[in-house]
Backbone as JSON, one array per atom type, in Angstrom:
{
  "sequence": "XXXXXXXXXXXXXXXXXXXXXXXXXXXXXXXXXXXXXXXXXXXXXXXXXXXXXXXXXXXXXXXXXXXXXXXXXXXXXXXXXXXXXXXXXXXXXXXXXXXXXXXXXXXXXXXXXXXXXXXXXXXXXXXXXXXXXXXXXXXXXXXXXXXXXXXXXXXXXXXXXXXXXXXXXXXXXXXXXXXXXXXXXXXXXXXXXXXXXXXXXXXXXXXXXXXXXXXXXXXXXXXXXXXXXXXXXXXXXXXXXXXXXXXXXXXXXXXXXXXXXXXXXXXX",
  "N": [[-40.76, 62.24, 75.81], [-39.37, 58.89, 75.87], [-38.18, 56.08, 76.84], [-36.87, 52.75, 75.31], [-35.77, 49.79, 74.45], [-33.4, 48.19, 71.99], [-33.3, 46.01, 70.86], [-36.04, 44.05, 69.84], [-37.99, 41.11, 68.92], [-40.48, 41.13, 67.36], [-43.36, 43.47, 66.09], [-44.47, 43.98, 68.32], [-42.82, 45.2, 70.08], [-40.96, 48.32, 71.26], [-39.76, 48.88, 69.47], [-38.52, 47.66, 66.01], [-36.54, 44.93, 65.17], [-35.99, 43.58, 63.33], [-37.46, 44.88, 60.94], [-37.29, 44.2, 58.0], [-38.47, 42.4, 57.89], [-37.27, 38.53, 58.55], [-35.47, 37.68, 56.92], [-33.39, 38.97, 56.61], [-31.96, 38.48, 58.88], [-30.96, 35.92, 58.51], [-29.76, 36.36, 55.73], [-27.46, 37.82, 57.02], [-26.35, 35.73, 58.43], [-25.77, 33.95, 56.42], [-23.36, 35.35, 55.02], [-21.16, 35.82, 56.7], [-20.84, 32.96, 57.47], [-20.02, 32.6, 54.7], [-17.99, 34.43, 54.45], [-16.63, 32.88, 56.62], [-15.67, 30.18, 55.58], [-14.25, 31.44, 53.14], [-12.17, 32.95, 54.49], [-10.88, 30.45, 56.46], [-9.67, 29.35, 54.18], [-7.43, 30.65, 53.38], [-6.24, 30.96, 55.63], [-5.17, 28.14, 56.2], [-3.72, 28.11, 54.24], [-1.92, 30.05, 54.25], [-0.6, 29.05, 56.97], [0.97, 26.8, 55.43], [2.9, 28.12, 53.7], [5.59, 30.07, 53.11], [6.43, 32.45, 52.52], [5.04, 33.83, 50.99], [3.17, 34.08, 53.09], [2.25, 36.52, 55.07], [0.82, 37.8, 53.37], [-1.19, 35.89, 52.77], [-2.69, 35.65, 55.49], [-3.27, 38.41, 55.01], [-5.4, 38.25, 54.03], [-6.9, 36.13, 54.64], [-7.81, 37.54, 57.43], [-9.46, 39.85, 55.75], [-11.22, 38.11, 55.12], [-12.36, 36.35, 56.83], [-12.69, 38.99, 59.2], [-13.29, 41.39, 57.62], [-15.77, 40.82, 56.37], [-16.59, 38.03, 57.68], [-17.08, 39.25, 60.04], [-17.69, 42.01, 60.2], [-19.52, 43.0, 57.96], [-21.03, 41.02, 57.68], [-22.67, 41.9, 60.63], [-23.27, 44.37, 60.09], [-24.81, 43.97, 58.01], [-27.39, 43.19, 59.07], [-27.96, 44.83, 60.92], [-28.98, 47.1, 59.31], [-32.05, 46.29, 59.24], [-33.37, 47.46, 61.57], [-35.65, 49.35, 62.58], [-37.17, 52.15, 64.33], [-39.66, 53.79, 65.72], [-40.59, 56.95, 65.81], [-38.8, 58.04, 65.52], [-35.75, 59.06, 63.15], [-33.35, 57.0, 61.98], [-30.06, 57.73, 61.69], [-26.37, 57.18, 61.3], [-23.11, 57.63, 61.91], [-20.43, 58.13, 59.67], [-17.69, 57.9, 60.11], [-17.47, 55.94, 62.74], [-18.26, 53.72, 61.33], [-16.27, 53.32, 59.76], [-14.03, 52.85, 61.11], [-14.93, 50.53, 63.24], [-14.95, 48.4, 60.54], [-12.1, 48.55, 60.25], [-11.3, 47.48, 62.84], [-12.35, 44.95, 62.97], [-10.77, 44.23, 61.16], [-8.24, 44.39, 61.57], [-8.06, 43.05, 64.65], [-8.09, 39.98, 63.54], [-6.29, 39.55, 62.05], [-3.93, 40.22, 63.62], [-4.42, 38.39, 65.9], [-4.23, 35.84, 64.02], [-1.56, 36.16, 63.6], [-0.08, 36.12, 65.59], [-1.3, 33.49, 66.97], [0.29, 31.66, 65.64], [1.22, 28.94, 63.29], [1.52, 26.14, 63.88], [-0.75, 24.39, 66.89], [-1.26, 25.72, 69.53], [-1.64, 25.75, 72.83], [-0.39, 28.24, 74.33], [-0.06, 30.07, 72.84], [-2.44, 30.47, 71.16], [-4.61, 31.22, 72.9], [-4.12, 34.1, 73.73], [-4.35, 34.79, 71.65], [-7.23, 34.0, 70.85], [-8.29, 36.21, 72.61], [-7.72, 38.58, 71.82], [-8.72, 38.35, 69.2], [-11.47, 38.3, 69.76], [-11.9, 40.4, 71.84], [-11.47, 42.37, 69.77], [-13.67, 41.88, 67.85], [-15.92, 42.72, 69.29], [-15.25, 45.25, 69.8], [-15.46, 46.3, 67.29], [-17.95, 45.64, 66.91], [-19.13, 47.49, 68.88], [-18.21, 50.14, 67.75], [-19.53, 49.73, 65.19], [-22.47, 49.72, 66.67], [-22.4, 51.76, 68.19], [-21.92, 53.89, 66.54], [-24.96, 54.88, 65.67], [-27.13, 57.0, 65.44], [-29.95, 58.66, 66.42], [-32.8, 60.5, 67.16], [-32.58, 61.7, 70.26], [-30.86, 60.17, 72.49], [-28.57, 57.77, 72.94], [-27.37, 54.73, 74.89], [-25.64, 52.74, 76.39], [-25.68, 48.94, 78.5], [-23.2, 48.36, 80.83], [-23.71, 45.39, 82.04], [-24.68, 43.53, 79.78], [-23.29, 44.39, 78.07], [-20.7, 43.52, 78.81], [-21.33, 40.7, 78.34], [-21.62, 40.53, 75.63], [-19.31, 40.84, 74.8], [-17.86, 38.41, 76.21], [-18.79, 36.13, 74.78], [-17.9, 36.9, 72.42], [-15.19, 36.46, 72.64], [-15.02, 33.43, 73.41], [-16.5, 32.74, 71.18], [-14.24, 33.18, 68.99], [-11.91, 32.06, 70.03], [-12.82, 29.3, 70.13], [-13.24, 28.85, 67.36], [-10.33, 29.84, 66.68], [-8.79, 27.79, 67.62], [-10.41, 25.13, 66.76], [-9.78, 25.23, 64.0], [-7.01, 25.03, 63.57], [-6.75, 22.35, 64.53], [-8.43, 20.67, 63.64], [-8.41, 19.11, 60.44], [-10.14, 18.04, 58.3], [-12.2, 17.93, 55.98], [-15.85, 18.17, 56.58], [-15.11, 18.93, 59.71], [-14.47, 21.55, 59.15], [-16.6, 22.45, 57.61], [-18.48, 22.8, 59.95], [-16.72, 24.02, 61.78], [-16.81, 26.53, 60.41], [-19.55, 27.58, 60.46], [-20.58, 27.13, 62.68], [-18.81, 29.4, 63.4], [-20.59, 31.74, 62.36], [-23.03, 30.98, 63.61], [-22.16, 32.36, 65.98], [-21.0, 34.38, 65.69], [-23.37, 35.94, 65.11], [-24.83, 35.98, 67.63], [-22.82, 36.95, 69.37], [-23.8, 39.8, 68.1], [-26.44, 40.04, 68.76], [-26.4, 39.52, 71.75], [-25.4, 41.96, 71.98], [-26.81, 43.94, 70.6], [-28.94, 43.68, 72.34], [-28.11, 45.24, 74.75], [-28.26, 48.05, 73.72], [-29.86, 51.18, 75.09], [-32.26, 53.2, 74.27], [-33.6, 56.68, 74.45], [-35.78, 58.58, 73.46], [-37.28, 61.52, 71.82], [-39.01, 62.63, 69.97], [-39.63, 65.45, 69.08], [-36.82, 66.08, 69.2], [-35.23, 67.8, 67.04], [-34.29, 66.02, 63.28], [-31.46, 63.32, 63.27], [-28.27, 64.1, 62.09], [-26.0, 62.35, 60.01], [-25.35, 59.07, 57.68], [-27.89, 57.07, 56.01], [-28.23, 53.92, 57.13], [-27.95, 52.15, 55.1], [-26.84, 53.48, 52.55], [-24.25, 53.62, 53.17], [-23.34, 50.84, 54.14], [-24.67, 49.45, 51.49], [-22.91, 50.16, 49.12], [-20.19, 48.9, 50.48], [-21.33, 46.73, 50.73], [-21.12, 45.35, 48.1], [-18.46, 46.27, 47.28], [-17.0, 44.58, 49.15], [-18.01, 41.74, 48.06], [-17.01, 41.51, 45.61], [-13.92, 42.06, 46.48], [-13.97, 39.8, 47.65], [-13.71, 37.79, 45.44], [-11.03, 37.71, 44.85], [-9.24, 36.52, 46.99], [-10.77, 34.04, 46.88], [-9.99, 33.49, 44.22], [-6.9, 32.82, 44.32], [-7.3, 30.64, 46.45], [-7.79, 28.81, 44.68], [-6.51, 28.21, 42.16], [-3.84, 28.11, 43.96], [-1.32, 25.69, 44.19], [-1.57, 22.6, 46.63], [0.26, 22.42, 49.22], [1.19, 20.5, 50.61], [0.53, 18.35, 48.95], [2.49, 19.0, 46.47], [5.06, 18.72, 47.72], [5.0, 16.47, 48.31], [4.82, 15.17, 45.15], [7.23, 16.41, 44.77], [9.18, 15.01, 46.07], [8.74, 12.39, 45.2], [9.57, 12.73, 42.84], [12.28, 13.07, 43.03], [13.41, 10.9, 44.25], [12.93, 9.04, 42.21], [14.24, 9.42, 40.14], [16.85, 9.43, 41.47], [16.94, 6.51, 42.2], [17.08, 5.92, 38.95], [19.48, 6.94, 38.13], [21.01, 5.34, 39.83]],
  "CA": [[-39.61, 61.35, 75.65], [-39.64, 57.89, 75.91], [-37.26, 54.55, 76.63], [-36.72, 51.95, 74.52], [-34.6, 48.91, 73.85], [-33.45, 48.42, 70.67], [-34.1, 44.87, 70.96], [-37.48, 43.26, 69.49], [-38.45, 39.96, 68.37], [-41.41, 41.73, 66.22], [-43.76, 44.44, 65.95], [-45.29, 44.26, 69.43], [-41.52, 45.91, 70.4], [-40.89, 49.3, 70.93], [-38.33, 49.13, 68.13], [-38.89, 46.16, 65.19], [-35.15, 44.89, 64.97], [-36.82, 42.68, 61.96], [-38.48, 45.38, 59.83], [-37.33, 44.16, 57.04], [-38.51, 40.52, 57.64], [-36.32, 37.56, 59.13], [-34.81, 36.76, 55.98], [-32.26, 39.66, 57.24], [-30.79, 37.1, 59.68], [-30.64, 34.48, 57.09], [-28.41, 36.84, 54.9], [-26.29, 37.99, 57.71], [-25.77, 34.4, 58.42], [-24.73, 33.59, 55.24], [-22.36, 36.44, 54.77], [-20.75, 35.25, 57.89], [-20.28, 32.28, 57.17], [-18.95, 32.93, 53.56], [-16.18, 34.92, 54.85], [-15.59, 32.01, 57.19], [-15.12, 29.92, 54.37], [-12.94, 31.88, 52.27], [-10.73, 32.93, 55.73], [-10.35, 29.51, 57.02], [-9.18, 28.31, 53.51], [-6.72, 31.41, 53.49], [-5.37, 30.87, 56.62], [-4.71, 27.17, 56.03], [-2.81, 27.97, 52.83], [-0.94, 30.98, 54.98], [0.12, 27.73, 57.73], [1.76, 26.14, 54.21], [3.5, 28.81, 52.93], [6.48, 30.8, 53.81], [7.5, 33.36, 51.09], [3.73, 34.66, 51.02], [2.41, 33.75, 54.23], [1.82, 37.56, 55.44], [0.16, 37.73, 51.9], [-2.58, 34.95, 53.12], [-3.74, 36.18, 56.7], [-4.35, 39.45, 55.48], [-6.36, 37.55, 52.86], [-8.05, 35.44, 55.81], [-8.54, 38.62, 57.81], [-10.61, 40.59, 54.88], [-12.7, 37.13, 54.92], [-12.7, 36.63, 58.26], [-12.77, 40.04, 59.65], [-13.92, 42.25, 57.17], [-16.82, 40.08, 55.8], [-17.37, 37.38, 58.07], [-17.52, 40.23, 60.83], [-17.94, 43.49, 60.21], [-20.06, 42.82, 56.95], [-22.55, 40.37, 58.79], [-23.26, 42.5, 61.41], [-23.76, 45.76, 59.33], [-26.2, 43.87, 56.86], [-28.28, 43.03, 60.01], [-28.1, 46.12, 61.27], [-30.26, 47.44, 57.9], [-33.69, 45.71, 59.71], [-33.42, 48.5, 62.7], [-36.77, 50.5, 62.82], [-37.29, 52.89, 65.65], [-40.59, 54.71, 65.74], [-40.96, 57.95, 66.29], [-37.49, 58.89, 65.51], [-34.93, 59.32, 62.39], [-31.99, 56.38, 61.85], [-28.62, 57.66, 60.89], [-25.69, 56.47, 61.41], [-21.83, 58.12, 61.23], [-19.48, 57.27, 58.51], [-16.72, 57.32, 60.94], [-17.51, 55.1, 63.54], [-18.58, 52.47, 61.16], [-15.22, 52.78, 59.1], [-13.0, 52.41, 62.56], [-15.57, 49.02, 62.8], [-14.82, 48.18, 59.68], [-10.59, 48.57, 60.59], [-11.23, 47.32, 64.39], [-12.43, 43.85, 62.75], [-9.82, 43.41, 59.92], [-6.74, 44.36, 62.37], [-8.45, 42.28, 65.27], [-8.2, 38.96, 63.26], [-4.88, 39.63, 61.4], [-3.38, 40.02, 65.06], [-5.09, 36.9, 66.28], [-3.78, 34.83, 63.22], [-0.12, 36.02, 63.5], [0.02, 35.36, 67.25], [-1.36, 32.08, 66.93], [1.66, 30.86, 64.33], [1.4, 27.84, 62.16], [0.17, 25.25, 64.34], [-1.88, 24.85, 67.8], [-0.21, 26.05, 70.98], [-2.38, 26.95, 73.8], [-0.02, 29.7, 74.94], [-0.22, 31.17, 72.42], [-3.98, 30.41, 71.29], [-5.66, 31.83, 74.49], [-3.93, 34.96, 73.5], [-5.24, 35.13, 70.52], [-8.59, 34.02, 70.82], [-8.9, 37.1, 73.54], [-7.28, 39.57, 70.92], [-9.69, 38.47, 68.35], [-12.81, 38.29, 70.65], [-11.71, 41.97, 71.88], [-11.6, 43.36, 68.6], [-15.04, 41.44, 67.76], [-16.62, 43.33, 70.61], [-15.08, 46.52, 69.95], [-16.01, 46.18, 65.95], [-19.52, 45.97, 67.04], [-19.42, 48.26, 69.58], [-17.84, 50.87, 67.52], [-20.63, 50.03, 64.7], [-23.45, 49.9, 67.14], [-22.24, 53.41, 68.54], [-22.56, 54.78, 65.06], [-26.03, 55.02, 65.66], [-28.17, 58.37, 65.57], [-31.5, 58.86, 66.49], [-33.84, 61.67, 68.16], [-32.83, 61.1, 71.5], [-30.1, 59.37, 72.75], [-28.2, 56.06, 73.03], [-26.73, 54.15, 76.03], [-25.1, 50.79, 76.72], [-25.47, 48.63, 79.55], [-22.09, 47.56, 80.51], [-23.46, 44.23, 82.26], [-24.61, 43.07, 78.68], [-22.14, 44.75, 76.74], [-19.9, 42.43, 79.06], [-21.49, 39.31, 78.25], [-21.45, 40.48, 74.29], [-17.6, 40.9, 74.86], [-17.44, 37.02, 76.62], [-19.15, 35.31, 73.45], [-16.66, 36.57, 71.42], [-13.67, 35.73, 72.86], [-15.36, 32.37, 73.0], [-16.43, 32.74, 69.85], [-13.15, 33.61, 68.61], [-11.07, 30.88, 70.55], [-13.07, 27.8, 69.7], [-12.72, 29.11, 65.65], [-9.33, 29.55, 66.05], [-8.38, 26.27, 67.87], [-10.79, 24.35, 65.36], [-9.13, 25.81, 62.78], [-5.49, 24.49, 64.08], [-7.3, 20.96, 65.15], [-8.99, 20.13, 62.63], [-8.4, 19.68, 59.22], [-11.14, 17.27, 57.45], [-13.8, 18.51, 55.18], [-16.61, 18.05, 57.54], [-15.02, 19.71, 60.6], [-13.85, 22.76, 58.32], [-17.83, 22.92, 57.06], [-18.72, 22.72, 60.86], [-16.04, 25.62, 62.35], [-17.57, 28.15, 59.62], [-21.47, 27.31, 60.45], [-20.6, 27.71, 64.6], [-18.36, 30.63, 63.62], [-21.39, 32.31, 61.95], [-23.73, 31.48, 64.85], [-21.21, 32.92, 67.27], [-21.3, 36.03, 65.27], [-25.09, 36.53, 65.44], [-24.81, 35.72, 69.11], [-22.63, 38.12, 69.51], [-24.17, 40.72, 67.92], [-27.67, 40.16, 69.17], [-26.14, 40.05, 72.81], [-24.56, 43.73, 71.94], [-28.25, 45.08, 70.48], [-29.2, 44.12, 73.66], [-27.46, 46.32, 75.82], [-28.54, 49.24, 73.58], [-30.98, 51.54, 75.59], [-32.55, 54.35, 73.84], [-34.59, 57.34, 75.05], [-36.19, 58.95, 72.1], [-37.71, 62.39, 71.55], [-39.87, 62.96, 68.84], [-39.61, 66.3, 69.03], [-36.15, 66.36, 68.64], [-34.3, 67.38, 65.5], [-33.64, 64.66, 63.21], [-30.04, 63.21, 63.67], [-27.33, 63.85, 60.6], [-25.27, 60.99, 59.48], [-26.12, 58.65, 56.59], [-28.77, 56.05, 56.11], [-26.69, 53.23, 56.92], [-28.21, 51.3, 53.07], [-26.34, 54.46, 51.51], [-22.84, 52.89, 53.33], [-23.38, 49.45, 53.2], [-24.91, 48.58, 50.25], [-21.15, 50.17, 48.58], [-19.23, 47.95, 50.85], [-21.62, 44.64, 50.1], [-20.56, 45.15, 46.75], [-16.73, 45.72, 46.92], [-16.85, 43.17, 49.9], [-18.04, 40.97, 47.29], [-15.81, 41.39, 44.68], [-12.92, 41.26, 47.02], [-13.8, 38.06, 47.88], [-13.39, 37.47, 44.47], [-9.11, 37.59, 44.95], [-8.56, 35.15, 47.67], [-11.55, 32.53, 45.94], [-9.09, 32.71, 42.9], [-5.93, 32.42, 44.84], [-7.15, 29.4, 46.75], [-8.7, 27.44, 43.8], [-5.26, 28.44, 41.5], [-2.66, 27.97, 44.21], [-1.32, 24.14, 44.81], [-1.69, 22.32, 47.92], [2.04, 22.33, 49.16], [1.73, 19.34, 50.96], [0.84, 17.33, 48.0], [3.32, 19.43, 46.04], [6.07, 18.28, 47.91], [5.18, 15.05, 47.8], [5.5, 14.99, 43.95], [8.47, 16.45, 44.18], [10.0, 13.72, 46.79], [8.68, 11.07, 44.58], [10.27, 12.56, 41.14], [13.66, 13.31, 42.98], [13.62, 9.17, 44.56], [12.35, 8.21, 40.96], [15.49, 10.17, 39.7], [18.26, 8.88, 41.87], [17.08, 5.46, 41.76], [17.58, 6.07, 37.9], [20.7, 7.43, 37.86], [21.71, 3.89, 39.96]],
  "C": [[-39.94, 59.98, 76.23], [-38.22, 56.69, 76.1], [-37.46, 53.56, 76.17], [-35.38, 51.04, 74.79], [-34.45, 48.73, 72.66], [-33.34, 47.04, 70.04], [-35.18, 44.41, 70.54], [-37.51, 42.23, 68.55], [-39.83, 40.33, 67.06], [-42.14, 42.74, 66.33], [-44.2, 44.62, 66.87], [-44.2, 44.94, 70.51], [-42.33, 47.01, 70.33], [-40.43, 49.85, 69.84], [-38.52, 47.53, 67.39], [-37.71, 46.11, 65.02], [-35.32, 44.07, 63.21], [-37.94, 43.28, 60.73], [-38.41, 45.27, 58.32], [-38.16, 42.39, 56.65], [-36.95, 39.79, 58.56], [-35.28, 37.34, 58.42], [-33.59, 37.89, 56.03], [-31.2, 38.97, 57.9], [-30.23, 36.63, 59.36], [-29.72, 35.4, 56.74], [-27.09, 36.72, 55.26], [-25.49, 37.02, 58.07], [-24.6, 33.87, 57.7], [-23.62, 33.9, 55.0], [-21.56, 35.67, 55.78], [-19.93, 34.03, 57.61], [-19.3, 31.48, 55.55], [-17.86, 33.17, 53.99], [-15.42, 33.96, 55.71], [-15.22, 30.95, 56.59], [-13.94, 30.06, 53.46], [-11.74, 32.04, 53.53], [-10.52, 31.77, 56.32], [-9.36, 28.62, 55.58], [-7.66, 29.18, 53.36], [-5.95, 31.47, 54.26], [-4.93, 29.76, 56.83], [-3.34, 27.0, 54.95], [-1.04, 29.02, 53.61], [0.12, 29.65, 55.9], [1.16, 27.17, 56.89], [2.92, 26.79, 54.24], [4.77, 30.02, 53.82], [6.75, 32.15, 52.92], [5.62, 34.38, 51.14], [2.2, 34.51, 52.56], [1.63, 34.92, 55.3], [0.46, 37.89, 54.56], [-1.47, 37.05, 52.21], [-3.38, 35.25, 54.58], [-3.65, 36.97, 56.32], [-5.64, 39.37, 54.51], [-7.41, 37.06, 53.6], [-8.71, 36.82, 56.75], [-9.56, 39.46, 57.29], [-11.68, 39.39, 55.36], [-13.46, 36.79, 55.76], [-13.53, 37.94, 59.22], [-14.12, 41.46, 58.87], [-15.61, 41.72, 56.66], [-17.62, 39.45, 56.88], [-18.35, 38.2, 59.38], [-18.6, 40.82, 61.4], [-19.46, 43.55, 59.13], [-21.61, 42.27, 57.32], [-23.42, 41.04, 59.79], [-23.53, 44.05, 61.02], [-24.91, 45.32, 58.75], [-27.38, 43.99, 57.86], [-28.65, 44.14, 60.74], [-29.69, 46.88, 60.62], [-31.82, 47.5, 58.61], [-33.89, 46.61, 60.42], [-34.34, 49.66, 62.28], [-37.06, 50.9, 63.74], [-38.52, 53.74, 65.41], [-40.84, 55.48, 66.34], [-39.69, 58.51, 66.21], [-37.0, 58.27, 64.09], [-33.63, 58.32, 63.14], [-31.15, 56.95, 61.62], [-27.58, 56.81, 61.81], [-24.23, 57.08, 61.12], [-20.95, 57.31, 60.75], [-18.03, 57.16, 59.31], [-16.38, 56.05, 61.49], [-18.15, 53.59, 62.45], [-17.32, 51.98, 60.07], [-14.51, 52.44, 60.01], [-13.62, 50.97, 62.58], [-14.79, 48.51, 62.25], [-13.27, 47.47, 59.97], [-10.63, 47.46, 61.99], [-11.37, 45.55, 63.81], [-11.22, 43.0, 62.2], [-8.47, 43.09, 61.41], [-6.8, 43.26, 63.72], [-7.96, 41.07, 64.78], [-6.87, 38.91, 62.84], [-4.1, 39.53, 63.12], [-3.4, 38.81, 65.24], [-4.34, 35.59, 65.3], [-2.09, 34.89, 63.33], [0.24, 35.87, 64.94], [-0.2, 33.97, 67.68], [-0.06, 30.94, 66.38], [0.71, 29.79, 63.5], [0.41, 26.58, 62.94], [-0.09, 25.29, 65.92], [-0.69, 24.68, 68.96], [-0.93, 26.39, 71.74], [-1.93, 28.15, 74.21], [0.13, 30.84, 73.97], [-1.64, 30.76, 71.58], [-4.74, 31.27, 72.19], [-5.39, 33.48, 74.35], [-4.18, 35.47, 72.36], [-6.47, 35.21, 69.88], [-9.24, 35.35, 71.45], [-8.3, 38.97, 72.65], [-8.39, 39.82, 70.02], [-11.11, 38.68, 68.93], [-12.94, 39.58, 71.13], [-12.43, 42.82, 70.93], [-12.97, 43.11, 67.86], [-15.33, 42.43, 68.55], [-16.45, 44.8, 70.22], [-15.74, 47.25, 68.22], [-17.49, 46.57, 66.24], [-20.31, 46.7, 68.08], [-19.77, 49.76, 68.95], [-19.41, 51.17, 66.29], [-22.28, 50.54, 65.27], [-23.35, 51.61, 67.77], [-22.18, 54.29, 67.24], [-24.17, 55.16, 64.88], [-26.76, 56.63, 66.44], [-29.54, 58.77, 65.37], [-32.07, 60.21, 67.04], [-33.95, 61.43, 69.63], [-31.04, 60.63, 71.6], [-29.92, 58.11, 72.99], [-26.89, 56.04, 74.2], [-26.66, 52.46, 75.75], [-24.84, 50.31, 78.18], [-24.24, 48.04, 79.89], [-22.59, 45.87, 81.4], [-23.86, 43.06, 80.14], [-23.71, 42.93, 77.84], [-20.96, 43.97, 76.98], [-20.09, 41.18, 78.42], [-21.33, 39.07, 76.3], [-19.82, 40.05, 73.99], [-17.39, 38.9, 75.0], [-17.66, 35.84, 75.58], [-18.35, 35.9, 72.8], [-15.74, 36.52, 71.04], [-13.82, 34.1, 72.97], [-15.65, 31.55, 71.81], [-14.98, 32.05, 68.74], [-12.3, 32.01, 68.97], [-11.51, 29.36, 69.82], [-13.21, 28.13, 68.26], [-11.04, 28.98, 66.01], [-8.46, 28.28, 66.11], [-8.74, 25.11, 67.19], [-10.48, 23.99, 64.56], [-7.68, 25.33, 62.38], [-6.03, 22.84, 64.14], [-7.63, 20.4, 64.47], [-8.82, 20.25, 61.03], [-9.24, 18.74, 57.84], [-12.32, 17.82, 57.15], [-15.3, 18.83, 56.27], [-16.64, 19.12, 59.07], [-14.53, 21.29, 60.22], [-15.49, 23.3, 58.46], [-18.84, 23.62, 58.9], [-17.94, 23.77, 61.74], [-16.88, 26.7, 61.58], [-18.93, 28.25, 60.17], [-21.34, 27.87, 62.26], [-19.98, 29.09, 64.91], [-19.7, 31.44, 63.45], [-22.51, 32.23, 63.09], [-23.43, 32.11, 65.97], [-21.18, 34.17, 66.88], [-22.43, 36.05, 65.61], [-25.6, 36.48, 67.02], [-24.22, 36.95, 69.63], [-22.95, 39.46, 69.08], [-26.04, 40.89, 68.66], [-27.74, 40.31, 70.74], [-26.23, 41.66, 72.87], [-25.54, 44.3, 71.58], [-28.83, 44.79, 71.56], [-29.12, 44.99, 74.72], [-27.54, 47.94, 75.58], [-29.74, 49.95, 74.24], [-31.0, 52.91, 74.6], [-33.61, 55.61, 74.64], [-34.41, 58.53, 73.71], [-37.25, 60.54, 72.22], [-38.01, 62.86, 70.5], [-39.69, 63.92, 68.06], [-38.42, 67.09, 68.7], [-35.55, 66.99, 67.43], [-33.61, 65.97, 65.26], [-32.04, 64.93, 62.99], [-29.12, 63.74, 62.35], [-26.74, 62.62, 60.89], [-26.47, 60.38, 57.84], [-26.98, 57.42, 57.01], [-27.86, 54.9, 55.78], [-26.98, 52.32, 55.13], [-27.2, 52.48, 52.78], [-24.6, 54.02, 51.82], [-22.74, 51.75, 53.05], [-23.62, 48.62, 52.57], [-23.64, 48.6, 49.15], [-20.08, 48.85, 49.05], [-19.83, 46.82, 50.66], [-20.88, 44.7, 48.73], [-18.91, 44.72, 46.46], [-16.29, 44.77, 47.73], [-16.86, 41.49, 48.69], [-17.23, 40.6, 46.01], [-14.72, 41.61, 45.1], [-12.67, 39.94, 47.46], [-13.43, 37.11, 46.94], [-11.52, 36.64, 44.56], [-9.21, 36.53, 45.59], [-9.59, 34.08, 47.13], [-10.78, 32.37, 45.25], [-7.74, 32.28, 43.55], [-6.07, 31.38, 45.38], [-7.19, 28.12, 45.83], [-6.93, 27.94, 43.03], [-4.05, 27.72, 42.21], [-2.81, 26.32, 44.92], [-1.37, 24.1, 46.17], [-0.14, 21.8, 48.37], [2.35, 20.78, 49.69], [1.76, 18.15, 49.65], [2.13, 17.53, 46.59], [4.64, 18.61, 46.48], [6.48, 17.13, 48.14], [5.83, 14.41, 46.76], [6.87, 15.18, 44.04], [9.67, 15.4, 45.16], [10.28, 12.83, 45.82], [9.65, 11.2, 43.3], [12.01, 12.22, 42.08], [14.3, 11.86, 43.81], [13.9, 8.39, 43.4], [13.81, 8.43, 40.11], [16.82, 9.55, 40.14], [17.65, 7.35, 42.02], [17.43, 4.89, 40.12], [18.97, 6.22, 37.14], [21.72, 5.92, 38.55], [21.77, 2.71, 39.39]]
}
């Protein structure tokens, strides 16, 4: 038997976290910051709207949560080679994930309200940053090898502290800012704040591995989430068409100021 981290920069590791290549990162990145994309434009439209405004954070939460997440930090996952032992992975603990992310962010967005309040911000950044933490706890504890798995809690702390930080400076951004530029600039820091936080949290995994073991059951996590990249992806589909379709209310109600001025100056 043997100890391990499950940690490595490349093959001179005990464990290659990168066996598929780098360009793993890159994806997870992306993904990431897709969903923060589609959920920041979702939860801007939600701020608008009254009549469907439940309708739009749980729209931002899938994009947010489920994607920018849960989604990101599963794909990255994938790269995780351990030698001398059998990957699985239970289908449980990575659907609770899955839930722990969405409900995390949906919280976070309806606690926040409409627009920026610290008192109620700070409580929501530490809701969402929670449920971050516990998302990728819950996934990283899905993990089954020949041997066992442990977490350090001083790491697993500091994974937790990035992403309530994380979390906070997205959602205050998000309230603060609302020009093209600083929109493109919240998604890109959200997405490094994910990979931060998740690369903290494979930190703190210790393994001790036995060869000799029986290999683990569960599934190969490709056999779970290559299904959910897919319908991830074509859910993203819905809220892309709902944002590009639905008007922008403020300029909406502009028009309709101007007709109903244009109107009673007419009628005088």
């Amino acid at each position: 038997m043997h100890e391990v981290r499950l940690f490595s920069l490349g093959n001179n590791g005990a464990v290659d976290q990168f066996s598929m290549g780098y360009w793993i990162a890159a994806l997870s990145l992306g993904i990431s910051v897709l969903g923060a994309v589609v959920g920041v434009a979702c939860i801007l439209h939600g701020a608008r709207s009254s009549r469907f405004r439940l309708v739009w954070l749980a729209s931002g939460a899938v994009a947010v949560g489920g994607v920018g997440i849960w989604l990101a930090t599963s794909v990255v996952l994938l790269g995780v080679h351990i030698p001398g032992s059998d990957v699985r992975f239970e289908a449980g603990s990575l659907i609770s994930s899955m839930i722990a992310a969405f409900v995390a962010v949906f919280a976070a967005l309806v606690i926040i309200g409409r627009t920026m309040q610290l008192p109620r911000l700070i409580p929501g950044g530490v809701v969402m940053g929670l449920g971050t933490g516990l998302s990728l706890y819950l996934g990283i504890g899905s993990i089954r090898v020949q041997g066992s798995v442990e977490i350090s809690p001083l790491l697993a702390t500091v994974s937790v502290v990035v992403a309530i930080i994380t979390a906070t400076a997205t959602l205050w951004s998000i309230q603060s800012f609302h020009f093209p530029m600083a929109r493109a600039a919240t998604t890109l820091l959200f997405g490094i704040g994910v990979a931060a936080v998740y690369y903290a949290g494979i930190a703190a995994i210790e393994l001790t591995i036995d060869p000799d073991a029986k290999a683990p059951s569960g599934l190969p996590l490709f056999d779970f989430v290559f299904p959910m990249f897919v319908i991830g992806s074509l859910a993203m589909t819905v809220p892309i068409t709902a944002v590009l379709v639905a008007p922008d209310r403020r300029d909406t109600a502009a028009i309709i100021a101007t007709r109903r001025r244009v109107e009673l100056e007419a009628a005088h």
